[in-house]
MMTF fields as JSON, N, C-alpha, C and O atoms, coordinates in Angstrom:
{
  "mmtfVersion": "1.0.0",
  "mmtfProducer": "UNKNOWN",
  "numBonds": 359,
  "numAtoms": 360,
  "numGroups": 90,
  "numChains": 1,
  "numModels": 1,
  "chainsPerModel": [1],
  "groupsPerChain": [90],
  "chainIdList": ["A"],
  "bondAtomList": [4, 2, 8, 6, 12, 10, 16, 14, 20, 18, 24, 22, 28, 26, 32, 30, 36, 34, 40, 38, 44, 42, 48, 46, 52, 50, 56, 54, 60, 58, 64, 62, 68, 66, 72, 70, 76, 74, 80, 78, 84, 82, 88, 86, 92, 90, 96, 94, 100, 98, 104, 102, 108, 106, 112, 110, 116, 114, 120, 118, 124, 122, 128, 126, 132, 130, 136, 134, 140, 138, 144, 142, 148, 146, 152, 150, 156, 154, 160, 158, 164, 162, 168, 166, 172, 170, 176, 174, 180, 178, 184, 182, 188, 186, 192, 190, 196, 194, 200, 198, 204, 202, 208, 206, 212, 210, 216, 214, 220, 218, 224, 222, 228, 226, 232, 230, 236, 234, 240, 238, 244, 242, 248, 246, 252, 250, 256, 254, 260, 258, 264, 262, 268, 266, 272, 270, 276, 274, 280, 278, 284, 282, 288, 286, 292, 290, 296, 294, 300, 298, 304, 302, 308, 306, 312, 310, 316, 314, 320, 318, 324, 322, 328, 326, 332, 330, 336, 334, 340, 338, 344, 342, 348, 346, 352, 350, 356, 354],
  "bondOrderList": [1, 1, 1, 1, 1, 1, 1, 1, 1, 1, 1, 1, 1, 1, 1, 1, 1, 1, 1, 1, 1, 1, 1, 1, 1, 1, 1, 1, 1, 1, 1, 1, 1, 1, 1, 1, 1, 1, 1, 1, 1, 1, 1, 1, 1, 1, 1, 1, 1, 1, 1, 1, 1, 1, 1, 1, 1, 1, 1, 1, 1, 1, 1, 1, 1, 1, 1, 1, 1, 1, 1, 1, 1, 1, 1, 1, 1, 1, 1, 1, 1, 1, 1, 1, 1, 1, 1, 1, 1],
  "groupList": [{"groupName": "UNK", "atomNameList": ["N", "CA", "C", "O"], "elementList": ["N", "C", "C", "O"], "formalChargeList": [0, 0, 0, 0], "bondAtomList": [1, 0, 2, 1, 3, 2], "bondOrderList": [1, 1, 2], "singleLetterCode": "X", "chemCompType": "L-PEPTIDE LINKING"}],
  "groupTypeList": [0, 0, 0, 0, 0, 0, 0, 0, 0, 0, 0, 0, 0, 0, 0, 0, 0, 0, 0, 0, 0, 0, 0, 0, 0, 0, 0, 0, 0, 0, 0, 0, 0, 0, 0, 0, 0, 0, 0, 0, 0, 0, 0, 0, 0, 0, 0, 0, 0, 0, 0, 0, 0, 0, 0, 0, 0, 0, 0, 0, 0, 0, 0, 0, 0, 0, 0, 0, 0, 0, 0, 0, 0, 0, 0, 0, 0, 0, 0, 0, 0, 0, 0, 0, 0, 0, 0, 0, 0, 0],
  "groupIdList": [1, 2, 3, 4, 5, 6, 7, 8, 9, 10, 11, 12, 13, 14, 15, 16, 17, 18, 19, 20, 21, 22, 23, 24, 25, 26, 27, 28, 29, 30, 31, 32, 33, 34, 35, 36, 37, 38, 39, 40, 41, 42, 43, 44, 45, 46, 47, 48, 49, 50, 51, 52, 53, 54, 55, 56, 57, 58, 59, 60, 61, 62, 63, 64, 65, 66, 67, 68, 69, 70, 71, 72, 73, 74, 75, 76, 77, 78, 79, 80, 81, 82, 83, 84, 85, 86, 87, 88, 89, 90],
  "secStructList": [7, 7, 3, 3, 6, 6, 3, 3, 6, 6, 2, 2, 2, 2, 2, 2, 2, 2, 2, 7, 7, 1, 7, 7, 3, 3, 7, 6, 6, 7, 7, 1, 2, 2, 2, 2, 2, 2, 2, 2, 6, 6, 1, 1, 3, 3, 7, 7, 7, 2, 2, 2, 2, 2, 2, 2, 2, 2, 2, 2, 2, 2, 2, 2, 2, 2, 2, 2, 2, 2, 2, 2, 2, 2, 2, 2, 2, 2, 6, 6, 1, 7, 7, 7, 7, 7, 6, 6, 7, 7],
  "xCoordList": [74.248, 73.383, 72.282, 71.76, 72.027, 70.63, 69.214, 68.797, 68.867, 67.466, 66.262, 66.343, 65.248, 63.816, 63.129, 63.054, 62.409, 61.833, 62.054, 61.052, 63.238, 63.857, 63.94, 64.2, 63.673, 63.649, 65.286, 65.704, 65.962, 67.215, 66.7, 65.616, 67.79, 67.058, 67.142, 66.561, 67.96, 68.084, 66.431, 65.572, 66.178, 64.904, 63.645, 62.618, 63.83, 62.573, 62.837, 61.96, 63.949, 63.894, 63.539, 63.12, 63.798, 63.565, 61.53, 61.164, 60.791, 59.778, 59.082, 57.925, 60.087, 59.509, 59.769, 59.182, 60.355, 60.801, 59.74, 59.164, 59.553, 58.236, 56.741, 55.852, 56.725, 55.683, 55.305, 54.204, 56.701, 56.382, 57.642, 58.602, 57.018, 58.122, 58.912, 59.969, 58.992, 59.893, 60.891, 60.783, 62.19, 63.281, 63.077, 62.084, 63.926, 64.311, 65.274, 66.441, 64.932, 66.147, 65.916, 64.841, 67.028, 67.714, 68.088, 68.66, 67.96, 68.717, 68.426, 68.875, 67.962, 67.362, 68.794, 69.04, 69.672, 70.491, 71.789, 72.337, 71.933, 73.101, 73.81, 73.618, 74.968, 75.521, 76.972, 77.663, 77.556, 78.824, 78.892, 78.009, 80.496, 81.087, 80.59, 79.726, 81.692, 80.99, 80.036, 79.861, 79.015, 77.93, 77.008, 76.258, 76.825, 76.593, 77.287, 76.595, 78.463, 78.59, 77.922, 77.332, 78.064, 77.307, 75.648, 75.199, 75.284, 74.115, 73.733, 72.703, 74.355, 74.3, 73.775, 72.965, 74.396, 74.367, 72.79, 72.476, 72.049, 70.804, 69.505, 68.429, 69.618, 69.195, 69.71, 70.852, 68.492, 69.022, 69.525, 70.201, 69.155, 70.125, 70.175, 69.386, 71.257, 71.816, 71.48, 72.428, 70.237, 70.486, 71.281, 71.149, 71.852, 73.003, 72.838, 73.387, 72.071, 71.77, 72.137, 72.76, 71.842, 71.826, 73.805, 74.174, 74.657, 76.227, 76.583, 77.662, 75.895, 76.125, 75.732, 76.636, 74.57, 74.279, 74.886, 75.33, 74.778, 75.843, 77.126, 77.354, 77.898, 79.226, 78.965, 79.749, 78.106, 78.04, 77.942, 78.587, 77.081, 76.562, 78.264, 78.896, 78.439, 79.605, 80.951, 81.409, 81.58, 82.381, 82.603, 83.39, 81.694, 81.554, 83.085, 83.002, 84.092, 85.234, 86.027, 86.94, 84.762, 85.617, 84.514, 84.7, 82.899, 82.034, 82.668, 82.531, 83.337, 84.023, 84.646, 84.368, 85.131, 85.832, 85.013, 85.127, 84.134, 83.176, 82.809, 83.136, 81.66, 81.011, 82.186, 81.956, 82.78, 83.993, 83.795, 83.307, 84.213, 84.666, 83.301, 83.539, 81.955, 80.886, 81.1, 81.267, 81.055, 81.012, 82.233, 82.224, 83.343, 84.117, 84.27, 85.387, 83.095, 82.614, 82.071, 82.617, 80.73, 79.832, 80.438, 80.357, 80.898, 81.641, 82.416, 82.262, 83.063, 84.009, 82.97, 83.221, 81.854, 80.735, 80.27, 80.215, 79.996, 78.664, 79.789, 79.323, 81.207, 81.6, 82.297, 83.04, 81.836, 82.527, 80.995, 81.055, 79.79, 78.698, 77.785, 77.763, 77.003, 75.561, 74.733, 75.073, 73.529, 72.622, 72.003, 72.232, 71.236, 70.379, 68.827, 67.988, 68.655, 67.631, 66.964, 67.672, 65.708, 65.086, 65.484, 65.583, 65.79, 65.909, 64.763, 65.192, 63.522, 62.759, 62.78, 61.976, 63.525, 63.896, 64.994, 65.77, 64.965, 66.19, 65.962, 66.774],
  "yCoordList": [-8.654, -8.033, -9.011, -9.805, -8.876, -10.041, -9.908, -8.995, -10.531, -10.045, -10.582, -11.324, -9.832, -10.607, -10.532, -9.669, -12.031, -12.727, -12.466, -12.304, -12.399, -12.347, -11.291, -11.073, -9.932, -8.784, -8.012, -8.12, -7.282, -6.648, -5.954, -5.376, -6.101, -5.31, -4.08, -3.346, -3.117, -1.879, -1.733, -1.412, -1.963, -2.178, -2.24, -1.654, -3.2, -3.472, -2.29, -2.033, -1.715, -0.71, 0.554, 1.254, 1.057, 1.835, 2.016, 2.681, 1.382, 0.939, 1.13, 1.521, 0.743, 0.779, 2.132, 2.314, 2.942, 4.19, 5.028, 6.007, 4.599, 5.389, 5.3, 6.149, 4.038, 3.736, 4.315, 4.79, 4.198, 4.411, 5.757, 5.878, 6.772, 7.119, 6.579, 7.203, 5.861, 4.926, 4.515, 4.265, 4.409, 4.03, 2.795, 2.124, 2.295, 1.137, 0.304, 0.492, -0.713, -1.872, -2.829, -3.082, -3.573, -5.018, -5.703, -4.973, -7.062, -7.898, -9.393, -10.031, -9.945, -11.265, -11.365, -10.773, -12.534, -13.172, -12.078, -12.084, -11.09, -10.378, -11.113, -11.026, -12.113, -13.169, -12.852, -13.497, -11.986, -11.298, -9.933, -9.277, -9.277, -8.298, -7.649, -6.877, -8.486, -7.589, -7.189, -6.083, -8.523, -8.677, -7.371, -6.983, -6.629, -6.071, -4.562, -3.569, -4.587, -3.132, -3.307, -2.386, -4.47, -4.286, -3.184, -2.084, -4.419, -3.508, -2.099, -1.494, -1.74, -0.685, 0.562, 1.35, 0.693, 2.03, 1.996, 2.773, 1.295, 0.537, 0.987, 1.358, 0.95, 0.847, 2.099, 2.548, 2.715, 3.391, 2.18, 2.598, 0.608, 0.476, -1.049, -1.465, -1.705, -3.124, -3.857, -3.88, -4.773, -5.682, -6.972, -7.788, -7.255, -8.374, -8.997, -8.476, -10.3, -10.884, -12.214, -12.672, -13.059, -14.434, -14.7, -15.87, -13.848, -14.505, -13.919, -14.327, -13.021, -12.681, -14.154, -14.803, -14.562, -15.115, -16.708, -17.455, -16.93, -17.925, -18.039, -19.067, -17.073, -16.736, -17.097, -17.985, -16.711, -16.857, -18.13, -18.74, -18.782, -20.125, -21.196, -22.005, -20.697, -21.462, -21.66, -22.584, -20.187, -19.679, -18.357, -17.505, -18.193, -17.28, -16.042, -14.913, -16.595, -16.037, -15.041, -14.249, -15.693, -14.649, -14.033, -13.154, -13.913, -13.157, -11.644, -11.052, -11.24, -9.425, -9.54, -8.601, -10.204, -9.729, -9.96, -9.48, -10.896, -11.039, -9.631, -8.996, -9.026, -8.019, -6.498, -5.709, -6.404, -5.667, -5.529, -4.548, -6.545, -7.133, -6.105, -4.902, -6.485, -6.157, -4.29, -3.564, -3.741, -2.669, -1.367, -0.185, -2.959, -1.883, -2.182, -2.04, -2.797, -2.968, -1.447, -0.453, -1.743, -0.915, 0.64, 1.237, 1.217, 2.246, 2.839, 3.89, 1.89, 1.894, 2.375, 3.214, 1.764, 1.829, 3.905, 4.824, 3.8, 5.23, 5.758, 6.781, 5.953, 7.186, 7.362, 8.28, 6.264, 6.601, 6.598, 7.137, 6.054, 5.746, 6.668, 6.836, 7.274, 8.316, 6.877, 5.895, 7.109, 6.213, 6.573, 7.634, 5.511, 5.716, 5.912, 5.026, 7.37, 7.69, 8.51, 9.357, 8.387, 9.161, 10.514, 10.8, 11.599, 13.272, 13.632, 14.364, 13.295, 14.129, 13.671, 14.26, 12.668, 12.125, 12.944, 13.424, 13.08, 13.566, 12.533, 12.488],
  "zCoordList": [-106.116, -105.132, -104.762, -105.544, -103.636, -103.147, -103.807, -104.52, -103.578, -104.241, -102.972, -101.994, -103.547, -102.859, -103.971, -104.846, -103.745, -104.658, -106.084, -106.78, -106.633, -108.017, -108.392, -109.576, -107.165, -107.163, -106.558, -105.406, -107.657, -106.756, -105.608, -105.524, -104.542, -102.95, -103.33, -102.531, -104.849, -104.667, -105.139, -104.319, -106.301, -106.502, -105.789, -106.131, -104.483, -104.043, -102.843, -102.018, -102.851, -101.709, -101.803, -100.881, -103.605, -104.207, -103.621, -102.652, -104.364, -103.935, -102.864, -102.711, -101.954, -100.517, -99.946, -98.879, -100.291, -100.045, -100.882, -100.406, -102.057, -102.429, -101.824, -101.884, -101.229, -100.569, -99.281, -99.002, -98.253, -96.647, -96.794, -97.555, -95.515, -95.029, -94.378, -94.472, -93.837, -92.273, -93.047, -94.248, -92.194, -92.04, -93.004, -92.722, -94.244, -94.376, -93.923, -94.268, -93.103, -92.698, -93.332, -93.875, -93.346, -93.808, -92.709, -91.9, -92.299, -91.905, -92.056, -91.104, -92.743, -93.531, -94.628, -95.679, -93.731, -93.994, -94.742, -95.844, -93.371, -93.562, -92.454, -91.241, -93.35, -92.505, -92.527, -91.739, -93.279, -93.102, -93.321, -93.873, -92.659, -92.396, -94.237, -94.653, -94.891, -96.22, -96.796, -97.306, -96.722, -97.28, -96.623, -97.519, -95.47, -94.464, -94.951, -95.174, -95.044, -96.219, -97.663, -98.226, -98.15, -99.342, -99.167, -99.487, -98.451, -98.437, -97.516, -97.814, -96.707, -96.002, -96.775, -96.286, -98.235, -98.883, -99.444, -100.346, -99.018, -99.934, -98.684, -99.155, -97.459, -96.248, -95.432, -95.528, -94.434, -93.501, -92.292, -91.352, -92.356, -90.727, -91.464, -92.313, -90.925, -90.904, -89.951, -89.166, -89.403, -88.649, -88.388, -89.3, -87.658, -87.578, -86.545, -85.574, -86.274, -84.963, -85.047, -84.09, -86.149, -86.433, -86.503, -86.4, -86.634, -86.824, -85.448, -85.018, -84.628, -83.2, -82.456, -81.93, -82.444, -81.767, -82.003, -81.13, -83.223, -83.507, -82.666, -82.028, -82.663, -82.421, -80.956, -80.62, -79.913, -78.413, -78.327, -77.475, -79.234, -78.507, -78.906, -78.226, -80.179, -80.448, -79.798, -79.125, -80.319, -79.936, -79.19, -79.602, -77.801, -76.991, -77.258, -77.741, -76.863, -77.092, -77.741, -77.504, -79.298, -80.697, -80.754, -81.596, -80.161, -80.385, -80.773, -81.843, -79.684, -79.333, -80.966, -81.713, -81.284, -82.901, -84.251, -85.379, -83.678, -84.958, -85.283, -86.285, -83.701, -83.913, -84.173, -85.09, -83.701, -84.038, -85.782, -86.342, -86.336, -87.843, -88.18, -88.08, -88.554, -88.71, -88.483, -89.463, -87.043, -86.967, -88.149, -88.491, -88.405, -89.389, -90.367, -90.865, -91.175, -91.81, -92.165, -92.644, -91.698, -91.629, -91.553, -92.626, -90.699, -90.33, -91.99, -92.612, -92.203, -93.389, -94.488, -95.353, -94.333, -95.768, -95.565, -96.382, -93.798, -93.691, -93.933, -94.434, -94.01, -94.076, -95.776, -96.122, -96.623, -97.917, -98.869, -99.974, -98.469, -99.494, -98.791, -97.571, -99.7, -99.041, -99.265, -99.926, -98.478, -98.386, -100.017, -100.597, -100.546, -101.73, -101.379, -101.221, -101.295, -100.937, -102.014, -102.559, -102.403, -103.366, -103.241, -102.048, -104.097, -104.115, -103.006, -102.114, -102.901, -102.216, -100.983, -100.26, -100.355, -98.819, -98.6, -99.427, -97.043, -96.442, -95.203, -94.279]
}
């Protein structure tokens, strides 16, 4: 699992969920399809911009399947993992 600053992200999200109400996102070096379900169940949203934008400048072409790849990814994760949200969040 990733960490921030030698911290697991379930951990530091845990945290941050006790702290704020607001939405937790991720997207600081969610650079693949998996990696991107990994963390999904951890987070209410996945940002994914840096392998999009890669993909245009590079390879304009395969952009449509990168982001594809990513979305079923993701898809695959919301409909088998509940988010990890404290008992007293909804």
């Amino acid at each position: 699992m990733r960490s921030l600053a030698g911290q697991p992200l379930a951990a530091f999200t845990r945290r941050l969920r006790a702290a704020s109400p607001l939405p937790v996102v991720s997207g600081v070096g969610t650079s693949t399809p998996a990696l991107a379900a990994h963390v999904a169940p951890l987070v209410d949203a996945v940002v994914i911009g840096t392998p999009v934008v890669r993909a245009l400048a590079s390879t304009p072409e395969q952009a449509p399947q990168l982001v594809a790849a990513f979305a079923r990814a993701l898809a695959s994760t919301a409909a088998t993992e509940p988010r990890a949200r404290s008992p007293t969040r909804h």
